[in-house]
mmJSON file of the N, C-alpha and C atoms, coordinates in Angstrom:
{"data_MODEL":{"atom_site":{
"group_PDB":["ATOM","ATOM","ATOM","ATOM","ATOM","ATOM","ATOM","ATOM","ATOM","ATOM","ATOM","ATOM","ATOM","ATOM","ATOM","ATOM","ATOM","ATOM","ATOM","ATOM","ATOM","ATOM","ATOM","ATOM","ATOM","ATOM","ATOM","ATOM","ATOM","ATOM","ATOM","ATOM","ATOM","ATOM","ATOM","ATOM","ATOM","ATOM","ATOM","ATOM","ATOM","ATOM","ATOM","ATOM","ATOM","ATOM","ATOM","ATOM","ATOM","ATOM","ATOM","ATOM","ATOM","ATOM","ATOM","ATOM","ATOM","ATOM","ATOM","ATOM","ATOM","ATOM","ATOM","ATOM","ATOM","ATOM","ATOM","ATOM","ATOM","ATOM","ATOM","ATOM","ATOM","ATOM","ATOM","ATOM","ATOM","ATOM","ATOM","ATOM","ATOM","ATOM","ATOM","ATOM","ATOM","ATOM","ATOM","ATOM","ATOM","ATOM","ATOM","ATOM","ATOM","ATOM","ATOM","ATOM","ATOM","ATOM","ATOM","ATOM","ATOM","ATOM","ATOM","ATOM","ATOM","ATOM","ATOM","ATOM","ATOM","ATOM","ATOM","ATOM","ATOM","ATOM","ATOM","ATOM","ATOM","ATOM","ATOM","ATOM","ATOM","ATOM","ATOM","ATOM","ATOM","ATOM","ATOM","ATOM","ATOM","ATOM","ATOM","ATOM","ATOM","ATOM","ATOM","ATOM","ATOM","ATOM","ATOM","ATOM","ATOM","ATOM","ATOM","ATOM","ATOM","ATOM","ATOM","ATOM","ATOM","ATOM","ATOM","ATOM","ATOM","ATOM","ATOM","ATOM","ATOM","ATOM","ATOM","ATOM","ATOM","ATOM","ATOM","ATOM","ATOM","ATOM","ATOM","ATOM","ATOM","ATOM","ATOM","ATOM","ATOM","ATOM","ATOM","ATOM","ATOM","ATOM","ATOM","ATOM","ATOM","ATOM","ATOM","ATOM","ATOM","ATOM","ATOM","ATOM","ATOM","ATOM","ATOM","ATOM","ATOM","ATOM","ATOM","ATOM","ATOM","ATOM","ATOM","ATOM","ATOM","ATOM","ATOM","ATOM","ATOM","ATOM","ATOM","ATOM","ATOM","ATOM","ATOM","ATOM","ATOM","ATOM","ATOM","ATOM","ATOM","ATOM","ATOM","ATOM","ATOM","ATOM"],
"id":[1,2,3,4,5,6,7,8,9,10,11,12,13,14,15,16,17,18,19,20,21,22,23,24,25,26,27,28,29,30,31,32,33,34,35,36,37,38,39,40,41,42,43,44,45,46,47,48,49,50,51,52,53,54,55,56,57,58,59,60,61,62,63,64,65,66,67,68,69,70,71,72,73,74,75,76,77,78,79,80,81,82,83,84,85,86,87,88,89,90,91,92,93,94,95,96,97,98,99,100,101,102,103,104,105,106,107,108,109,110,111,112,113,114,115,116,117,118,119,120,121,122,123,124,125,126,127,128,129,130,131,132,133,134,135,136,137,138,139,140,141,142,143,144,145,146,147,148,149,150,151,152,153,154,155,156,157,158,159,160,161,162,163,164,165,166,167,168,169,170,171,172,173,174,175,176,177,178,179,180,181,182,183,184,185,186,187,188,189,190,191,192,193,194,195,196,197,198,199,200,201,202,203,204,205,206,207,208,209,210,211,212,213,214,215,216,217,218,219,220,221,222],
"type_symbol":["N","C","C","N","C","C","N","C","C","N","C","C","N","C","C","N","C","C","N","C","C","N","C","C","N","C","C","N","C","C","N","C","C","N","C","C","N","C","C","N","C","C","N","C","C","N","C","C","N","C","C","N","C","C","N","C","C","N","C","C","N","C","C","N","C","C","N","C","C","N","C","C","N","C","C","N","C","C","N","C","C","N","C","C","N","C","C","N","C","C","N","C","C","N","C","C","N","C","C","N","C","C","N","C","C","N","C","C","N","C","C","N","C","C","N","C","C","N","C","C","N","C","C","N","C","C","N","C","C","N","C","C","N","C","C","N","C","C","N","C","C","N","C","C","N","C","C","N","C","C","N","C","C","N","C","C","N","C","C","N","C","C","N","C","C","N","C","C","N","C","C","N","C","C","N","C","C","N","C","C","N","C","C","N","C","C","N","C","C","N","C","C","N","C","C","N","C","C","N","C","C","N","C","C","N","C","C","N","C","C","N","C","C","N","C","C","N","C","C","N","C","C"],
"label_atom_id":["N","CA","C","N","CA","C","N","CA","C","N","CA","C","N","CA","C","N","CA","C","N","CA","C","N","CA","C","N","CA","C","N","CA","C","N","CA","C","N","CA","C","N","CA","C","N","CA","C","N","CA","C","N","CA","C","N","CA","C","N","CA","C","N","CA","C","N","CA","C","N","CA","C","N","CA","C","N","CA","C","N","CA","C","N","CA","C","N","CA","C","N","CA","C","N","CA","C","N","CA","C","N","CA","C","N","CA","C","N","CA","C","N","CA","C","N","CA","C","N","CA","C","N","CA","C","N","CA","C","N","CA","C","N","CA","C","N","CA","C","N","CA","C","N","CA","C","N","CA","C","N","CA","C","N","CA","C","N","CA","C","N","CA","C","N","CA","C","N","CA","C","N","CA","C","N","CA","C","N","CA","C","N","CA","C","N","CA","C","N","CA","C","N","CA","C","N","CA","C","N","CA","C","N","CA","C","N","CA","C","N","CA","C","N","CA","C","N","CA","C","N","CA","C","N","CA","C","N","CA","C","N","CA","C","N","CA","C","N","CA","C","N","CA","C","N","CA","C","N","CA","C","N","CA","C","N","CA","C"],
"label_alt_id":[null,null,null,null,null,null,null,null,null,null,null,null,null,null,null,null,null,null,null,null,null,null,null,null,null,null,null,null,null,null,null,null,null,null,null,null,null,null,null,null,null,null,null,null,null,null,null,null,null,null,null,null,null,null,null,null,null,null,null,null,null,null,null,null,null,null,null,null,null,null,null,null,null,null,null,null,null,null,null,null,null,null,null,null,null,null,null,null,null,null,null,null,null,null,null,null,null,null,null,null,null,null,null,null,null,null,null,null,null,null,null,null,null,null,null,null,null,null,null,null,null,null,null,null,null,null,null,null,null,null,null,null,null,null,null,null,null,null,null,null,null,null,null,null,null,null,null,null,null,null,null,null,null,null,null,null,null,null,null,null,null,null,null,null,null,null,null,null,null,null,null,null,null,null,null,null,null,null,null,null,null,null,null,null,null,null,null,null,null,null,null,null,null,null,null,null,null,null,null,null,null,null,null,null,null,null,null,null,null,null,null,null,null,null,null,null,null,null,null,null,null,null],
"label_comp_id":["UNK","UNK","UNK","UNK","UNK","UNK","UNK","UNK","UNK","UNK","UNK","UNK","UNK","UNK","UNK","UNK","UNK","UNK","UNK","UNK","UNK","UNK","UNK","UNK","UNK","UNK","UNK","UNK","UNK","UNK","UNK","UNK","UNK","UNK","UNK","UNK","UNK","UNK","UNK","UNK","UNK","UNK","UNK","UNK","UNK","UNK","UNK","UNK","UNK","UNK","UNK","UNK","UNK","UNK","UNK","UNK","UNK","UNK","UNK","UNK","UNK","UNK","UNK","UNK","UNK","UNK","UNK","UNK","UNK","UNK","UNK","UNK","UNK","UNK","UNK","UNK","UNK","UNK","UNK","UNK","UNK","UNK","UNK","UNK","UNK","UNK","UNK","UNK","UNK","UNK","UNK","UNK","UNK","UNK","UNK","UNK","UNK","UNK","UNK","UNK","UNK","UNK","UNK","UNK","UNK","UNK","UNK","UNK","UNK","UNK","UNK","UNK","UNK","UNK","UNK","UNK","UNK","UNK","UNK","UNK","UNK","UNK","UNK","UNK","UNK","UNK","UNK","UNK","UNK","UNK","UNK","UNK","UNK","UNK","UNK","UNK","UNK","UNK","UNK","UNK","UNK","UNK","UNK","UNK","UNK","UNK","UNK","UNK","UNK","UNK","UNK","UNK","UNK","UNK","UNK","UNK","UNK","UNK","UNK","UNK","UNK","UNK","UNK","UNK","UNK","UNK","UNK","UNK","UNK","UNK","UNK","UNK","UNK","UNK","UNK","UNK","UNK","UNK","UNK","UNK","UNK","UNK","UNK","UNK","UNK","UNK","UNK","UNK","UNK","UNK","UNK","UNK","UNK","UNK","UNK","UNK","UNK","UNK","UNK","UNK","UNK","UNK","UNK","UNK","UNK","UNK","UNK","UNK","UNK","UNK","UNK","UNK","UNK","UNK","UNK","UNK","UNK","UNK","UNK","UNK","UNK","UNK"],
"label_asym_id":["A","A","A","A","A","A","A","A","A","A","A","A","A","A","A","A","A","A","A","A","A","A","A","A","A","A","A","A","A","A","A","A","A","A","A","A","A","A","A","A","A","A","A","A","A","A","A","A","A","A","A","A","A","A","A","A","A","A","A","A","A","A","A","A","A","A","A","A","A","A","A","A","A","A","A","A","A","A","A","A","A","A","A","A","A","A","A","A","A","A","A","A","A","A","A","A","A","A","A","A","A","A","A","A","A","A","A","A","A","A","A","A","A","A","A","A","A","A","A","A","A","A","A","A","A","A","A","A","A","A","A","A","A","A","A","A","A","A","A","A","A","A","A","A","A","A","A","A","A","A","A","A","A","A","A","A","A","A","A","A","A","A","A","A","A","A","A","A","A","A","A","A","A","A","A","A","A","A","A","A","A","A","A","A","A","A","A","A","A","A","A","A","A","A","A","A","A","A","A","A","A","A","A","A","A","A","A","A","A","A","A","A","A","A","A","A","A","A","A","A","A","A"],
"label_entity_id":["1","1","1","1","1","1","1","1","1","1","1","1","1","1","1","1","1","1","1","1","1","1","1","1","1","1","1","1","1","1","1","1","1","1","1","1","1","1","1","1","1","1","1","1","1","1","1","1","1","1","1","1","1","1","1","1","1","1","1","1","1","1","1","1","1","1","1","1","1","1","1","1","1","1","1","1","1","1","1","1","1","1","1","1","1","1","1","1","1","1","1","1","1","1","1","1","1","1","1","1","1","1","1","1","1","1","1","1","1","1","1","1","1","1","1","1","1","1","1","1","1","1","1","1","1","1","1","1","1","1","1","1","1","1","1","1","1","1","1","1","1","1","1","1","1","1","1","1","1","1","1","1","1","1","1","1","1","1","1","1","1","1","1","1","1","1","1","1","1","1","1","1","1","1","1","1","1","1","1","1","1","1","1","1","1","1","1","1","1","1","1","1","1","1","1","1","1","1","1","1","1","1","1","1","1","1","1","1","1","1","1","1","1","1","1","1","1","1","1","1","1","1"],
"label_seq_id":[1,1,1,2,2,2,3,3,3,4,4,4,5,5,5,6,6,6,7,7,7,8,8,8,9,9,9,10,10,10,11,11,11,12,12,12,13,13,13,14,14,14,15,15,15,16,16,16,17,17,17,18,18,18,19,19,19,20,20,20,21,21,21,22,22,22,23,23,23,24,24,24,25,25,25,26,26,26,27,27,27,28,28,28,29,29,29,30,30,30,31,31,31,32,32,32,33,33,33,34,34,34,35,35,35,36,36,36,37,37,37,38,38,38,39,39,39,40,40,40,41,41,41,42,42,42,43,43,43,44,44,44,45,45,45,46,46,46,47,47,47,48,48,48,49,49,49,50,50,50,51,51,51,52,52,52,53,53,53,54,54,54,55,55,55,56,56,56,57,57,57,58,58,58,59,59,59,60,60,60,61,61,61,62,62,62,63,63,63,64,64,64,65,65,65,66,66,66,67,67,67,68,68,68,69,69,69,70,70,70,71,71,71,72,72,72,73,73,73,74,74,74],
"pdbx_PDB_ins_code":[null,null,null,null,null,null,null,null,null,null,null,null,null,null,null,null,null,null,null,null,null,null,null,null,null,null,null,null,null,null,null,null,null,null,null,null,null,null,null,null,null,null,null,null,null,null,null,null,null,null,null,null,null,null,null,null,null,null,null,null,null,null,null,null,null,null,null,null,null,null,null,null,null,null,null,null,null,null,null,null,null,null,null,null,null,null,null,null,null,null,null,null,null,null,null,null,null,null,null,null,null,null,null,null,null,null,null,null,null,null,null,null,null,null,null,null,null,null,null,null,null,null,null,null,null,null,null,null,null,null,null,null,null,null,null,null,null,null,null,null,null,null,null,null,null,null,null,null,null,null,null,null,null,null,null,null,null,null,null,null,null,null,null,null,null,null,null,null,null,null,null,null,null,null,null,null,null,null,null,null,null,null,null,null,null,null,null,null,null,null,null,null,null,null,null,null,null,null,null,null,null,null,null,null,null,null,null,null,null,null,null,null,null,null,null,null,null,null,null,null,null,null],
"Cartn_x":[7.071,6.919,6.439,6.71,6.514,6.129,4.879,4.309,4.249,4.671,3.876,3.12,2.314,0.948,1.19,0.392,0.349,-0.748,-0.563,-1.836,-1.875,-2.771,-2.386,-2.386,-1.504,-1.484,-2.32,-3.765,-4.447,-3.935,-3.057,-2.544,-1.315,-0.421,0.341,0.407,1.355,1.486,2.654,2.961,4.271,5.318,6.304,7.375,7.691,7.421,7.329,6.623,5.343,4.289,3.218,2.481,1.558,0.104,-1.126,-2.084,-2.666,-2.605,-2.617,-3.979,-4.78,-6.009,-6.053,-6.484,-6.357,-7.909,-9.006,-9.877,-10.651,-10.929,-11.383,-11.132,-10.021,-9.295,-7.458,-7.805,-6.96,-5.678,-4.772,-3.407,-2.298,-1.862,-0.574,0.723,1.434,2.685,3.864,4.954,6.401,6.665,7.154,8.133,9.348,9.659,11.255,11.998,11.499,12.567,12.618,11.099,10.965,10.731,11.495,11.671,10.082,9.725,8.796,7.623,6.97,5.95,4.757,3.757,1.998,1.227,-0.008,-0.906,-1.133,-2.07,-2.535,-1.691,-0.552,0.843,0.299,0.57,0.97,2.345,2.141,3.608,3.117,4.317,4.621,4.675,3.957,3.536,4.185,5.165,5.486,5.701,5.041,5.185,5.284,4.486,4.074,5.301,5.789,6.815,6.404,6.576,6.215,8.144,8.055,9.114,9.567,8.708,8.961,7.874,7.538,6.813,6.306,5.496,4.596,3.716,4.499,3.38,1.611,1.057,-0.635,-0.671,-0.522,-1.238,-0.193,0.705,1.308,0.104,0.082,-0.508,-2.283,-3.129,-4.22,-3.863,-3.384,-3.015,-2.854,-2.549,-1.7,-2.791,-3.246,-4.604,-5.968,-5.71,-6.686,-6.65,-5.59,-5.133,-5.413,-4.844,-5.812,-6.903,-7.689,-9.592,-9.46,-8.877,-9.432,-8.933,-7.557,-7.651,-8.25,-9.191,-10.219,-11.757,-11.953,-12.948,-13.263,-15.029,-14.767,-14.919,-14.37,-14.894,-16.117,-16.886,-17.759,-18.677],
"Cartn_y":[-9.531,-8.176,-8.201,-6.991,-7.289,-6.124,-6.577,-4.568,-4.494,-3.358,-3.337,-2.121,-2.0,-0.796,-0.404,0.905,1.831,0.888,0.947,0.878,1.347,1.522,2.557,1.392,1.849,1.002,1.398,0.285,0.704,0.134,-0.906,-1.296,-1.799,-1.222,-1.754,-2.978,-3.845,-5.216,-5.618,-6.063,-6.508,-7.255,-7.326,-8.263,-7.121,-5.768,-5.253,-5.963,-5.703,-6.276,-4.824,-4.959,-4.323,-4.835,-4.435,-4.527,-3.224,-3.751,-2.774,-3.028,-1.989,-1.826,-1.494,-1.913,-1.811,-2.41,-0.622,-1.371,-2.328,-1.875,-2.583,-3.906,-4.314,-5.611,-5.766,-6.105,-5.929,-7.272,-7.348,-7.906,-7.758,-8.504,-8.255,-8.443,-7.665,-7.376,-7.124,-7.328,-7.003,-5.239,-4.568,-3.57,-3.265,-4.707,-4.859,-4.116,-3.677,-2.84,-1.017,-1.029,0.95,0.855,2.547,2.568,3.857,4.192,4.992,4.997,3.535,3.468,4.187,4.715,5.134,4.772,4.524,4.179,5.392,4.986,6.36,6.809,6.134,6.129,5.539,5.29,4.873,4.517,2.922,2.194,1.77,2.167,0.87,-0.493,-1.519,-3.355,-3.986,-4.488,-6.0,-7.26,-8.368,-9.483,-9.406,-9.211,-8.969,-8.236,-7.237,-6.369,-4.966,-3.935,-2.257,-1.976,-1.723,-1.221,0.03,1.255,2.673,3.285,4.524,5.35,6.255,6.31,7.408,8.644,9.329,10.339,10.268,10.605,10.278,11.036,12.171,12.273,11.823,11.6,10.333,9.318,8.882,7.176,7.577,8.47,8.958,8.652,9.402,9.876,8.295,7.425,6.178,5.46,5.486,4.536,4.661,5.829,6.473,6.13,6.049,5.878,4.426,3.353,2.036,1.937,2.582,2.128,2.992,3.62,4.282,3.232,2.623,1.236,0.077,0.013,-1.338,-0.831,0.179,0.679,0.68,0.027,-0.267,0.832,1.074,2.113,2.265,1.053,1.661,2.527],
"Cartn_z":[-15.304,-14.842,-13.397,-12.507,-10.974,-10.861,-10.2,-9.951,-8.079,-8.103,-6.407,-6.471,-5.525,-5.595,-4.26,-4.205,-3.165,-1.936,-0.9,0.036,1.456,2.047,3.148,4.537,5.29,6.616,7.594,8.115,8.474,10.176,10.423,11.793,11.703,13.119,12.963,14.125,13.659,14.594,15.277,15.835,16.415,15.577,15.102,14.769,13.609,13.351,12.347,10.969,11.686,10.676,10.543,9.838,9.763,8.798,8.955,8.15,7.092,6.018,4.749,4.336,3.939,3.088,1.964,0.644,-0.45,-1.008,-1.511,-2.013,-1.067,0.264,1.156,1.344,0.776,1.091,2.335,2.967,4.517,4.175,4.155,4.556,5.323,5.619,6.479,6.183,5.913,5.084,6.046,6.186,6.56,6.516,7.804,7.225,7.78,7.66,8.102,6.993,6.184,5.157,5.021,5.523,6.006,7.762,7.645,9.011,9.674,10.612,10.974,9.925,9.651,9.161,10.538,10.332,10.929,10.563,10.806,11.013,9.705,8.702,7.731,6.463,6.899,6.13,4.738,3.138,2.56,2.152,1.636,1.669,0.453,-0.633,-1.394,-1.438,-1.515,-1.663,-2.675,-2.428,-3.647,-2.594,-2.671,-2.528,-1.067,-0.272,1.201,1.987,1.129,2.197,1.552,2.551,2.508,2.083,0.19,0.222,0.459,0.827,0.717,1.034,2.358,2.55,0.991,0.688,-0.472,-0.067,-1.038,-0.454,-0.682,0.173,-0.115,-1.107,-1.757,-2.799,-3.611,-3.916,-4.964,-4.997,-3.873,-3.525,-4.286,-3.791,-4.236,-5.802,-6.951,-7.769,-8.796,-7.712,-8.604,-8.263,-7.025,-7.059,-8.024,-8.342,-9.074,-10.711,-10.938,-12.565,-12.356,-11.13,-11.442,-11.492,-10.742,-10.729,-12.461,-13.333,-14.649,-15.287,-14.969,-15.796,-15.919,-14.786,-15.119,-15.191,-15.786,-16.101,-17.865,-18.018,-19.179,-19.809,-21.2,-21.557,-22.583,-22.293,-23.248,-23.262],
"occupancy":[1.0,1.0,1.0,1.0,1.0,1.0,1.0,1.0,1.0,1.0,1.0,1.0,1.0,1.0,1.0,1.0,1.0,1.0,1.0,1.0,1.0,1.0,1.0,1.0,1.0,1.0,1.0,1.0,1.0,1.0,1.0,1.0,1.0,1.0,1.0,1.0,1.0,1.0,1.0,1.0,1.0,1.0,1.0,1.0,1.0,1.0,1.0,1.0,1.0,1.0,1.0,1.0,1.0,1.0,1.0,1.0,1.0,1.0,1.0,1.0,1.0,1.0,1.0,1.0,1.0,1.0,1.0,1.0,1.0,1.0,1.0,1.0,1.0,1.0,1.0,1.0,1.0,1.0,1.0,1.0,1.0,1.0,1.0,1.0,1.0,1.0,1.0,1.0,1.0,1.0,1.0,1.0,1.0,1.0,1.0,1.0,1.0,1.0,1.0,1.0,1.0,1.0,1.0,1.0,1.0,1.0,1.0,1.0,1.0,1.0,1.0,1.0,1.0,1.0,1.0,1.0,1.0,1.0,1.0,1.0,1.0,1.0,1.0,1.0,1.0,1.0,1.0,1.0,1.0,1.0,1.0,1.0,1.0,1.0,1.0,1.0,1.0,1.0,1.0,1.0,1.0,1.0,1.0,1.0,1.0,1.0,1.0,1.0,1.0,1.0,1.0,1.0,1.0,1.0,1.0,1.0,1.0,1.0,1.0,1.0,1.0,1.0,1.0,1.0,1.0,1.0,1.0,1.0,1.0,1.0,1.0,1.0,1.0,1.0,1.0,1.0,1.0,1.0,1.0,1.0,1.0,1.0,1.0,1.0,1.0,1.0,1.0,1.0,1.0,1.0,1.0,1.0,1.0,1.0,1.0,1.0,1.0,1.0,1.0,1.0,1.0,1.0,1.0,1.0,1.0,1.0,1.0,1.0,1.0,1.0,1.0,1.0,1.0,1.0,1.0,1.0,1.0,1.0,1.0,1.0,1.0,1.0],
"B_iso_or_equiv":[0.0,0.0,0.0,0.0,0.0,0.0,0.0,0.0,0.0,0.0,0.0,0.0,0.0,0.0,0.0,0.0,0.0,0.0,0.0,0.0,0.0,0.0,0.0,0.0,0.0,0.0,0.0,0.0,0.0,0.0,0.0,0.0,0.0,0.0,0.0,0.0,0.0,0.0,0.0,0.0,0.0,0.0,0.0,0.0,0.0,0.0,0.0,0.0,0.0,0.0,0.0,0.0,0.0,0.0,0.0,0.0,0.0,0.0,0.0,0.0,0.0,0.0,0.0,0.0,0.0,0.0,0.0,0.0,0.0,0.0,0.0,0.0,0.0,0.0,0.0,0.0,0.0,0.0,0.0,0.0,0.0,0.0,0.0,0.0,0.0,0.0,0.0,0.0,0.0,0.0,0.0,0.0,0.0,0.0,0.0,0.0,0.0,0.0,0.0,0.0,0.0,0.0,0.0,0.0,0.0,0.0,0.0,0.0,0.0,0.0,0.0,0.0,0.0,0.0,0.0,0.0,0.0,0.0,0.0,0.0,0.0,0.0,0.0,0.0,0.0,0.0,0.0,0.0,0.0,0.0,0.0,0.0,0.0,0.0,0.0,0.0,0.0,0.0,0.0,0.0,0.0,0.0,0.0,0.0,0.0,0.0,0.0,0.0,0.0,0.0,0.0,0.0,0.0,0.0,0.0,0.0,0.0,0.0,0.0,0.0,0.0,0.0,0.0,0.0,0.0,0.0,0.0,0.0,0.0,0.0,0.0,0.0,0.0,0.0,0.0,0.0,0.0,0.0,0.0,0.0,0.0,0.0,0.0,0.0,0.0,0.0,0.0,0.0,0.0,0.0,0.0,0.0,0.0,0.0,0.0,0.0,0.0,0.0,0.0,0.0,0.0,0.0,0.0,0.0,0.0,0.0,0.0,0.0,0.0,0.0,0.0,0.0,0.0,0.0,0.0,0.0,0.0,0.0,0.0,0.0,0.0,0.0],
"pdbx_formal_charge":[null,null,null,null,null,null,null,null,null,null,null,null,null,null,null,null,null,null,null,null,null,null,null,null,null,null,null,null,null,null,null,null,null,null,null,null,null,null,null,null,null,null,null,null,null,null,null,null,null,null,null,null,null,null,null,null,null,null,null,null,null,null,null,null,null,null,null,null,null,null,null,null,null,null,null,null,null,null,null,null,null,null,null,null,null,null,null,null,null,null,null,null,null,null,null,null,null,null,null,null,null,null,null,null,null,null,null,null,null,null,null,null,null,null,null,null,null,null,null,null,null,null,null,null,null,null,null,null,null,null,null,null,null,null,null,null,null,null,null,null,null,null,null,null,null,null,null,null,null,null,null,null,null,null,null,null,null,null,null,null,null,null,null,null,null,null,null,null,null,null,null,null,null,null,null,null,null,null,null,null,null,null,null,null,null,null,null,null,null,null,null,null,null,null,null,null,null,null,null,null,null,null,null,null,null,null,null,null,null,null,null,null,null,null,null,null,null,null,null,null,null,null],
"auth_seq_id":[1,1,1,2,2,2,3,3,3,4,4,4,5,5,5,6,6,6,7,7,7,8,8,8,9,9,9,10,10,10,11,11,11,12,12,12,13,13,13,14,14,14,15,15,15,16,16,16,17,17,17,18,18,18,19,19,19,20,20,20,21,21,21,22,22,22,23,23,23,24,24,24,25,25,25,26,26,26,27,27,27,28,28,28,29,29,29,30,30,30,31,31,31,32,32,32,33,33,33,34,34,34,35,35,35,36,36,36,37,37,37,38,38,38,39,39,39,40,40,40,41,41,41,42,42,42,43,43,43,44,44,44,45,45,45,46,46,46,47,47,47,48,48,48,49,49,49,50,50,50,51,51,51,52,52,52,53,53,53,54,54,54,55,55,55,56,56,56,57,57,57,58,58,58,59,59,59,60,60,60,61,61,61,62,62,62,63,63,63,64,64,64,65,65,65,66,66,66,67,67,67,68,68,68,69,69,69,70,70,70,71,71,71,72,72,72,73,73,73,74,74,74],
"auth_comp_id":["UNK","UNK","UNK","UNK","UNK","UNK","UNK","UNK","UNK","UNK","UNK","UNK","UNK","UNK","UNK","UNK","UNK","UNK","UNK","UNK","UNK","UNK","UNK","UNK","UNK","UNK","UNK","UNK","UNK","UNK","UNK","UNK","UNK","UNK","UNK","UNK","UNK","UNK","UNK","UNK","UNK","UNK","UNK","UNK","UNK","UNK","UNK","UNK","UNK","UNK","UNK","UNK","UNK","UNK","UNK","UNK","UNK","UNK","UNK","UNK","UNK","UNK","UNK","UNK","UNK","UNK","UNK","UNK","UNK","UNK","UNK","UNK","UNK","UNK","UNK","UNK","UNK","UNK","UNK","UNK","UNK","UNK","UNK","UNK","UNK","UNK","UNK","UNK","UNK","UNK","UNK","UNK","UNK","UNK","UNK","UNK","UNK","UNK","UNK","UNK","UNK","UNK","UNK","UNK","UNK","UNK","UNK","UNK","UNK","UNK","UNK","UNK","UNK","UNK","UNK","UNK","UNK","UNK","UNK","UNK","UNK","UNK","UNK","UNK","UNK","UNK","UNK","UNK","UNK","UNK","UNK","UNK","UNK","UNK","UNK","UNK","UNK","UNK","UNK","UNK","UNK","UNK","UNK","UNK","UNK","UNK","UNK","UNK","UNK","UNK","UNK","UNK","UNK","UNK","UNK","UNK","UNK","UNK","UNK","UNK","UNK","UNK","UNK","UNK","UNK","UNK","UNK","UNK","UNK","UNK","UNK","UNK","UNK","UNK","UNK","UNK","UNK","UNK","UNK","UNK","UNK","UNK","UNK","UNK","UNK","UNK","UNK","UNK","UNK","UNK","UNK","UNK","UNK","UNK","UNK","UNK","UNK","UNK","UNK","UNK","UNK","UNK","UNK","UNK","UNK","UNK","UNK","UNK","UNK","UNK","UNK","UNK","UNK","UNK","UNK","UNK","UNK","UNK","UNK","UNK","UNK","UNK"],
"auth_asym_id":["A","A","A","A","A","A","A","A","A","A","A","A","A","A","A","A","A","A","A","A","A","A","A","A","A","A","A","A","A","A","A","A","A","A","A","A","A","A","A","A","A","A","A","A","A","A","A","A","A","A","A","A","A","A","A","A","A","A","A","A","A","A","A","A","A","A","A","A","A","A","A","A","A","A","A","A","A","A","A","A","A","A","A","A","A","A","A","A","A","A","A","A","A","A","A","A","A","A","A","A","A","A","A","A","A","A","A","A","A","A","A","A","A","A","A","A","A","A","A","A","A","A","A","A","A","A","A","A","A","A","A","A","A","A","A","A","A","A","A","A","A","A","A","A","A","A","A","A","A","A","A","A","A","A","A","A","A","A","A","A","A","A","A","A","A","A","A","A","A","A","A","A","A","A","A","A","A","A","A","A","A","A","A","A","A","A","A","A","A","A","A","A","A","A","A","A","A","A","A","A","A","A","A","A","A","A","A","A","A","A","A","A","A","A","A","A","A","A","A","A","A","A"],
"auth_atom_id":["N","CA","C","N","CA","C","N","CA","C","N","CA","C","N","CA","C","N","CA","C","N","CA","C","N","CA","C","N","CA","C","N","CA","C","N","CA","C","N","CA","C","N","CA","C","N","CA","C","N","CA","C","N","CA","C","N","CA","C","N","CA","C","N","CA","C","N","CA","C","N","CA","C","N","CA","C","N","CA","C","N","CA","C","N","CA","C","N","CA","C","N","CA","C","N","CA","C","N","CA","C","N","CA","C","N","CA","C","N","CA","C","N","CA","C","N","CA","C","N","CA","C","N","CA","C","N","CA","C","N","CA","C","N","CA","C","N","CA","C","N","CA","C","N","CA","C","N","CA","C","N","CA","C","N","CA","C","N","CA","C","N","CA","C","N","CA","C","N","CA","C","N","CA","C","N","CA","C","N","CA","C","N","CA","C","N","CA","C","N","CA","C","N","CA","C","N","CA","C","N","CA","C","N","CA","C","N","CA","C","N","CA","C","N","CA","C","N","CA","C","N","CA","C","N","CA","C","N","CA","C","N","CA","C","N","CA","C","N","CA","C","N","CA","C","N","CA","C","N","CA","C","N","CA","C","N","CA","C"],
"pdbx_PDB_model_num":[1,1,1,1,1,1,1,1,1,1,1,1,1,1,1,1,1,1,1,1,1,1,1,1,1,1,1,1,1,1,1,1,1,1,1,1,1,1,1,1,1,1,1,1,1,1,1,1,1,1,1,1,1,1,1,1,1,1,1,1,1,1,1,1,1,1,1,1,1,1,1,1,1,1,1,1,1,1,1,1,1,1,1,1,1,1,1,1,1,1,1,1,1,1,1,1,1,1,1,1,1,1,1,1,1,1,1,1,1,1,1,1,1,1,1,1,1,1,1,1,1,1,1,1,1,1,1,1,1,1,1,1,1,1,1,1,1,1,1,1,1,1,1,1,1,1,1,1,1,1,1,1,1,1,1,1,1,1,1,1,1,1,1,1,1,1,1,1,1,1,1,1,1,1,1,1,1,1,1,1,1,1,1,1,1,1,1,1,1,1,1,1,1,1,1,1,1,1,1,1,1,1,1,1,1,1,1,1,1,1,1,1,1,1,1,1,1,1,1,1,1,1]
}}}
């Protein structure tokens, strides 16, 4: 199974690169595959490439249902 998650692009870089924040964790991912990525933008993440602009409150909405899935419930 292959998941990719929402994360927001906090810089962009030269070569069509950019740096993504997720959960206060920063990477640098490809977006040789979307075009008019921003700074603030959420992008779809699988396997260090931005497959698709999201809407923020999509992206809110989906990030949100993960932090309820690793929450315990007891």
């Amino acid at each position: 199974m292959c998941l990719a998650i929402p994360a927001r692009v906090a810089e962009l870089l030269d070569n069509d690169s950019a740096v993504v924040e997720l959960g206060g964790v920063r990477k640098e991912i490809s977006l040789a595959l979307v075009d008019g990525v921003a700074v603030g933008d959420y992008v779809i993440v699988h396997v260090g490439y931005a497959l698709n602009r999201l809407d923020p409150e999509e992206a809110e909405k989906t990030l949100q249902l993960f932090a309820e899935l690793g929450k315990n419930p007891t």
